[in-house]
DOMARMAR-138479 format. One line per 4 residues: number of its first residue (from 0); their letters; for each residue y negated, x, z of C-alpha. Coordinates in Angstrom, 3 decimals. Each point is the difference from the previous one (the first is absolute). Layout:
NUM	A	Y X Z | ...
END
This chain:
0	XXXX	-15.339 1.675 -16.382 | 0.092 -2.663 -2.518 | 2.910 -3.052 -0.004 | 1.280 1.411 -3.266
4	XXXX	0.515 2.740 2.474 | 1.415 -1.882 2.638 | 2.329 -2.013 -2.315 | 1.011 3.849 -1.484
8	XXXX	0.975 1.347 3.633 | 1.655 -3.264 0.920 | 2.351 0.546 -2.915 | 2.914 -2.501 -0.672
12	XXXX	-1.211 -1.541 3.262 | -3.325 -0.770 -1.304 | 0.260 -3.668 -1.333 | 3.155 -1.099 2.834
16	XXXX	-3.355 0.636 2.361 | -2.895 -0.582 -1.729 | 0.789 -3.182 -1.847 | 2.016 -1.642 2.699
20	XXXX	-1.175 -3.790 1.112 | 1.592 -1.369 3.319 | 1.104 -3.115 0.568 | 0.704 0.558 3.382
24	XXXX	-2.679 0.354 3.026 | -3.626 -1.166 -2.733 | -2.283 2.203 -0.387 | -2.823 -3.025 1.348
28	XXXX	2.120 0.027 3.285 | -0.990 3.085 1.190 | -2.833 1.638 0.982 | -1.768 2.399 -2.578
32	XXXX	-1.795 3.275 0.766 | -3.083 0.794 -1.008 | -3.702 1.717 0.362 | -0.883 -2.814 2.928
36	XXXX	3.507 0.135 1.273 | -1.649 1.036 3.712 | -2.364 -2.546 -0.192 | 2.342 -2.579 -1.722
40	XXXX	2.877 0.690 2.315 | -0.831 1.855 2.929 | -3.251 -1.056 1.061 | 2.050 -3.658 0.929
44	XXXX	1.957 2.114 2.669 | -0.450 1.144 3.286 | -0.543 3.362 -0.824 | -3.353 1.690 1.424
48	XXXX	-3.016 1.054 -1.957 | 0.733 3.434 0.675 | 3.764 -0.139 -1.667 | -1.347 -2.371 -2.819
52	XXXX	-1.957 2.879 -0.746 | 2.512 3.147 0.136 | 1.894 -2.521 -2.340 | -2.636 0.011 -2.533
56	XXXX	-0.164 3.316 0.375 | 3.434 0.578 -1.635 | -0.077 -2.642 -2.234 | -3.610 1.216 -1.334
60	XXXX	0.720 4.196 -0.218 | 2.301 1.688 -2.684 | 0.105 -0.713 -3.919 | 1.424 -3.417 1.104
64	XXXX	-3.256 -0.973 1.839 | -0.855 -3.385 0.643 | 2.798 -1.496 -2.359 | 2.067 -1.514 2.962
68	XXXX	3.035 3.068 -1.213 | 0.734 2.951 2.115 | 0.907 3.377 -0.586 | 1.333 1.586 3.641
72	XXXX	1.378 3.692 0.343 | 2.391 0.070 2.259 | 1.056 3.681 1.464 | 2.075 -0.407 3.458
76	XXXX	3.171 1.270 -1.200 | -0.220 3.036 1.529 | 0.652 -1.304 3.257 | 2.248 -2.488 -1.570
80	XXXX	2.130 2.233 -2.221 | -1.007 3.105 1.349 | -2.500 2.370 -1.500 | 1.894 2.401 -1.591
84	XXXX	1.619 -2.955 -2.010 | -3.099 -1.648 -0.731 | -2.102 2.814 -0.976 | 2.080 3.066 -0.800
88	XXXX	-0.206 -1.440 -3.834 | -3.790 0.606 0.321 | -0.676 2.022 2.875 | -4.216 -0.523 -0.369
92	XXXX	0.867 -3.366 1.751 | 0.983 2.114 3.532 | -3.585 0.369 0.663 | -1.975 -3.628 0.568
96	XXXX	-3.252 0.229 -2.013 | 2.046 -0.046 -2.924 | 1.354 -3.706 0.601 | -3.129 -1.606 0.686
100	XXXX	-1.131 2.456 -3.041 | 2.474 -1.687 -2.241 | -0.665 -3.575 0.742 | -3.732 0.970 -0.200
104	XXXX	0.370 1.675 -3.926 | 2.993 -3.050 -0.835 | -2.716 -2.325 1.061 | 2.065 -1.694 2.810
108	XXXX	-1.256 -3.257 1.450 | 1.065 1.629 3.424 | 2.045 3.139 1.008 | 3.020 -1.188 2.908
112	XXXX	1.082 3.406 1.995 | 0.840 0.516 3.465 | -2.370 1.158 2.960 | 0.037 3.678 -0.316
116	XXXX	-0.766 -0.214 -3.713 | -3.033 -2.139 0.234 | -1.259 1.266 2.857 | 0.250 3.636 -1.315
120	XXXX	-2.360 -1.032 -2.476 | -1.717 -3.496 1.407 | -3.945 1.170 0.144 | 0.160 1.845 -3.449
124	XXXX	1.878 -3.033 -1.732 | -0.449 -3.325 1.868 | -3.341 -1.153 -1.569 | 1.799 1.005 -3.455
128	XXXX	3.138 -2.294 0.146 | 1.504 -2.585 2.170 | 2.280 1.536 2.354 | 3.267 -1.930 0.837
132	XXXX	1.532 2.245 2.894 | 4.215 -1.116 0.617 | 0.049 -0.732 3.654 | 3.748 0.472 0.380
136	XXXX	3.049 1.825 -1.908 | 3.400 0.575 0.187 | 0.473 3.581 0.539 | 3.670 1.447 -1.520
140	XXXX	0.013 3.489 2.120 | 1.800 -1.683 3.261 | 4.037 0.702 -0.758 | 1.839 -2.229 -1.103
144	XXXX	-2.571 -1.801 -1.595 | -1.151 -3.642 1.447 | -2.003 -2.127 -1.369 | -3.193 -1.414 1.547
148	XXXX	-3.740 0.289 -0.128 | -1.520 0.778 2.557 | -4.200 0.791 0.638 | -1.427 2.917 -0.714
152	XXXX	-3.585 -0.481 1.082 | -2.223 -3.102 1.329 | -2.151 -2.407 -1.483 | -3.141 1.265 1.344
156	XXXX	0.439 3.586 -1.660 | 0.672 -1.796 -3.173 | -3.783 -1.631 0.582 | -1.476 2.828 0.881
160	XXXX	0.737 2.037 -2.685 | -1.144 -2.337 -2.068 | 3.254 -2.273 -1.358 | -0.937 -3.077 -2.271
164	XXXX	3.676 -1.082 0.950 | 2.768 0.684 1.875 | 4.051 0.190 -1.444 | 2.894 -0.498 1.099
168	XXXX	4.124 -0.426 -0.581 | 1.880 -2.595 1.326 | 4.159 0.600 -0.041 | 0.427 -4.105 -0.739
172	XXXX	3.805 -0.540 0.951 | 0.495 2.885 2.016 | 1.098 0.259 3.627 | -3.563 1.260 0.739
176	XXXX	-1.836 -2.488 -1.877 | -0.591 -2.227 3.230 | -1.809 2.544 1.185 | -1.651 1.315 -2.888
180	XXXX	-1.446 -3.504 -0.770 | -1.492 0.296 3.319 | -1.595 3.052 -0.067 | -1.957 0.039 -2.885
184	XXXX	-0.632 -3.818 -0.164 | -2.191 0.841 3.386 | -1.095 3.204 -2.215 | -1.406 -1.897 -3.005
188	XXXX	-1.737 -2.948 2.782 | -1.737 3.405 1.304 | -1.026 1.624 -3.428 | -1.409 -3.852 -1.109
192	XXXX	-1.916 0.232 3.073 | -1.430 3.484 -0.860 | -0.964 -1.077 -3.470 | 3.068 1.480 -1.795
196	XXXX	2.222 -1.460 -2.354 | 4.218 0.156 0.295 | 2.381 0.654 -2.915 | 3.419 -0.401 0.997
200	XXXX	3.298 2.068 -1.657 | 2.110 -2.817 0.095 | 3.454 1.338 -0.019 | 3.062 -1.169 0.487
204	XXXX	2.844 2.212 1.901 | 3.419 -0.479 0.347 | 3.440 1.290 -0.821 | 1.308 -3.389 -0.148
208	XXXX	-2.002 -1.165 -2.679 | 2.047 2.309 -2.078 | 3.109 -2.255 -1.526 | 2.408 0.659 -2.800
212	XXXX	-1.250 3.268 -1.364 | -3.275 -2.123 -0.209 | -3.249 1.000 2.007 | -2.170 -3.342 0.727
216	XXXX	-2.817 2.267 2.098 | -1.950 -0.926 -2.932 | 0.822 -3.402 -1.165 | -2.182 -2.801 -0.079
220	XXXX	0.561 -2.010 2.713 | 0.085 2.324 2.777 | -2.846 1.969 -0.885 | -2.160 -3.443 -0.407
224	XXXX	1.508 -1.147 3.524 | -1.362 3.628 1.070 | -3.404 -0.795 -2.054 | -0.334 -3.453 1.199
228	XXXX	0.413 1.578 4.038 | -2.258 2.618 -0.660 | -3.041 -2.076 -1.041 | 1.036 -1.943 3.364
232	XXXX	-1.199 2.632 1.941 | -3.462 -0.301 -1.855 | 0.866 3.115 -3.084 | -2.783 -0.010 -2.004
236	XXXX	1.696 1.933 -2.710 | 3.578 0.284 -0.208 | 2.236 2.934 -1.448 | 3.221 -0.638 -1.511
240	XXXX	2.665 1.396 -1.777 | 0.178 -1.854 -3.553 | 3.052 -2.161 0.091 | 2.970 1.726 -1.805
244	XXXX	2.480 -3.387 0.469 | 0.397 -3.147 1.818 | 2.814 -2.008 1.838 | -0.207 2.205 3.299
248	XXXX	0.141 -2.857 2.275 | 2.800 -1.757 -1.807 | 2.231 3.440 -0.477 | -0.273 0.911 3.567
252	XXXX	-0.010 -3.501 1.318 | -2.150 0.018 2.533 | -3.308 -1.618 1.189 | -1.338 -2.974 -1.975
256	XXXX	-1.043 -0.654 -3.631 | -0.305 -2.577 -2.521 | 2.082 -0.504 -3.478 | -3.652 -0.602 -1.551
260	XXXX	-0.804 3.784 0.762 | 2.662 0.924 -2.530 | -0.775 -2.609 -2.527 | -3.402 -1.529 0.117
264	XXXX	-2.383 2.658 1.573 | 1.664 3.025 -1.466 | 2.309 1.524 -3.287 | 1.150 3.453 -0.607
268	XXXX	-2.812 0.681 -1.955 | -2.109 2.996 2.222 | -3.507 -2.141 -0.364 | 1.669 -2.934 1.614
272	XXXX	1.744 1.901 3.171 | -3.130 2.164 0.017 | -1.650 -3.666 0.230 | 1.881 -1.209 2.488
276	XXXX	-1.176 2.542 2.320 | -3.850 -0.677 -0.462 | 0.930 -3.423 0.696 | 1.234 1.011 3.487
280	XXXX	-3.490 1.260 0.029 | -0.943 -3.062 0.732 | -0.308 -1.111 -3.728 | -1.669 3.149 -1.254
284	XXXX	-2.839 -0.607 3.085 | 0.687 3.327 1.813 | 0.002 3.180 -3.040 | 3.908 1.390 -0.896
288	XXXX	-0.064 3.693 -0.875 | 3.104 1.058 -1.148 | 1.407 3.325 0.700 | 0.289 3.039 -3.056
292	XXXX	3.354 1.196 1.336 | 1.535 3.407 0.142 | -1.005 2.705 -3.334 | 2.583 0.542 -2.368
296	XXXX	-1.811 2.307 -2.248 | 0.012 -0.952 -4.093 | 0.015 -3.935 0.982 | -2.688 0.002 2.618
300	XXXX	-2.934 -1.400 -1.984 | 2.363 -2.720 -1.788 | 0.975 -0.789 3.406 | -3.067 -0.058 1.342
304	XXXX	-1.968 -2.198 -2.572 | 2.830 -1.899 -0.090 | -0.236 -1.350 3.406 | -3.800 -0.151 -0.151
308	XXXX	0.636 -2.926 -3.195 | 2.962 -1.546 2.289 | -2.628 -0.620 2.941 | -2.595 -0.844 -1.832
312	XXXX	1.545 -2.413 -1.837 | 1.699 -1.683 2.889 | -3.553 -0.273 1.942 | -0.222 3.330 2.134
316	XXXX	-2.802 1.917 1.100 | 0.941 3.719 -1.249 | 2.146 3.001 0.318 | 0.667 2.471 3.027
320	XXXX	1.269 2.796 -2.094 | 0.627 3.472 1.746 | 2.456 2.473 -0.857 | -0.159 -0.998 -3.620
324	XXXX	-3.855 1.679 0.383 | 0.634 2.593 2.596 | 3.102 1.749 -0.949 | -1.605 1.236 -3.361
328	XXXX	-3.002 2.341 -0.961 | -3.375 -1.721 1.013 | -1.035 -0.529 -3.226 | 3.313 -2.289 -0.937
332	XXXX	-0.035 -1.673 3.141 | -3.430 -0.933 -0.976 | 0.671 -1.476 -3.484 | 2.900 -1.632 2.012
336	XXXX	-1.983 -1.818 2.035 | -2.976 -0.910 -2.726 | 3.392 -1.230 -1.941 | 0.862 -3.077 2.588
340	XXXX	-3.470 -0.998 0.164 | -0.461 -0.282 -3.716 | 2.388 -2.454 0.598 | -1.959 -2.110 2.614
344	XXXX	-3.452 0.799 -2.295 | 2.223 -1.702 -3.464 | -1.405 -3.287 -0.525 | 3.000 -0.262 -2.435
348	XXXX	2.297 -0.063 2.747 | -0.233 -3.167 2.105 | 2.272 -2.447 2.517 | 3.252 -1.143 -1.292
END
């Protein structure tokens, strides 16, 4: 897809996003991606040769190979959502092999499912694409519904089947988060020492950070607090939910914060919250991919591309886009996916 393309999906939106220049949080102050981002990066860390490796491995496979970008398809919703919700639109997606098919075909930098999925399928696909297997979920058939994740399998299956990484959610600013924190910060310390890599869902959780007919689960601040924990734990790549607002410490009023987040480091503009957040990554050192959100049919690819140019531009690492791809025919979900990454593979389209 060319970037006449691009600029054609993008629409009205196209020069708000492409054109924008910060002058928040400088481009030169963070940390870049790139082809030698393992070596660059990484190879300063503690992290094994073994995980150094399965992190080259995603960063090197997919049509985003070896350009520091990721492309990551992401199917555990049918655990999270159920499956009838999450596949009933395409029902092909009930049976495994066609997941790891799709992220094969949409040329996926790595496909992120749960146990049974990719170990259904692990010795016909695990020399053929990274496998990220979810280690825990939050599971919405116990009445009423709570909400916690909880593990699902152990570290060791995850190796043995072949994982280059391991995921996982954290419920930042739940009651369970204590725990949570716990749990799969002695996970990730396990799956280093394996030779696997971590990617954390970073998500925050709370009915209190709902105020005034105004939802701050995704504003700025909290989800870069939740960023900024998460790569505390050692995340090598963290997932996040592209920042919708900001303010949600100062509108609850709780914890602490700084005026300067509001003024200096940040604006309303989506580069510069998206921005903030890789900068809780410690300055762009530890890859943001942001999340592709729920489909909504006709405005899916807009969407989609959209928030590919928004992360780009504010310094992430790539997309984790999944029921945008799954929820249609194979063959859309496909162009879907080759759509985002045109956007990481536009040399047109660079930092703000």
């Amino acid at each position: 897809m060319s970037f006449s393309n691009i600029q054609s999906i993008l629409g009205n939106q196209a020069d708000y996003l492409l054109s924008y220049k910060t002058d928040k949080i400088k481009t030169n102050q963070i940390h870049h991606t790139g082809p030698d981002v393992v070596d660059r990066i990484f190879s300063l860390t503690d992290r094994n040769i073994p995980t150094l490796r399965s992190l080259q491995s995603i960063y090197g496979h997919g049509r985003l190979a070896n350009t520091g970008y990721m492309s990551i398809l992401p199917v555990d919703q049918g655990i999270e959502h159920s499956a009838g919700a999450s596949f009933a639109p395409n029902p092909i997606y009930f049976d495994p092999e066609n997941i790891v098919k799709l992220a094969v075909e949409g040329g996926c930098s790595a496909v992120a499912t749960t146990y049974g999925v990719l170990g259904m399928v692990a010795r016909k696909y695990a020399h053929k694409i990274p496998f990220v297997v979810k280690i825990n979920h939050n599971e919405f058939l116990t009445y009423p519904n709570k909400y916690d994740q909880i593990m699902f399998g152990t570290i060791k299956e995850a190796w043995n089947m072949g994982c280059a990484a391991v995921g996982a959610t954290i419920y930042f600013g739940s009651e369970e988060s204590s725990r949570q924190i716990v749990e799969v910060a002695k996970a990730f310390e396990y799956a280093h020492s394996l030779g696997m890599a971590t990617i954390l869902w970073c998500y925050i959780r709370n009915n209190g950070f709902k105020k005034d007919g105004v939802d701050y689960h995704a504003s700025a601040d909290l989800t870069g607090q939740a960023n900024h924990l998460g790569v505390t734990i050692q995340t090598d790549i963290i997932k996040q939910k592209l920042p919708t607002n900001n303010g949600g410490y100062t509108a609850i009023n709780f914890g602490k914060t700084s005026p300067k987040v509001y003024t200096e480091l940040s604006s309303d503009h989506p580069i510069d919250l998206c921005r903030y957040q890789v900068a809780n990554c410690y300055m762009g050192r530890i890859g943001l991919i942001n999340s592709g959100g729920e489909s909504k049919g006709a405005t899916d690819l807009q969407e989609a591309v959209a928030t590919a140019v928004i992360n780009k531009r504010a310094g992430g690492t790539g997309l984790i886009s999944g029921r945008k791809a799954f929820q249609k025919p194979m063959n859309e979900g496909i162009q879907l996916l080759n759509s985002i990454q045109d956007v990481y593979l536009a040399k047109e389209i660079d930092l703000a």
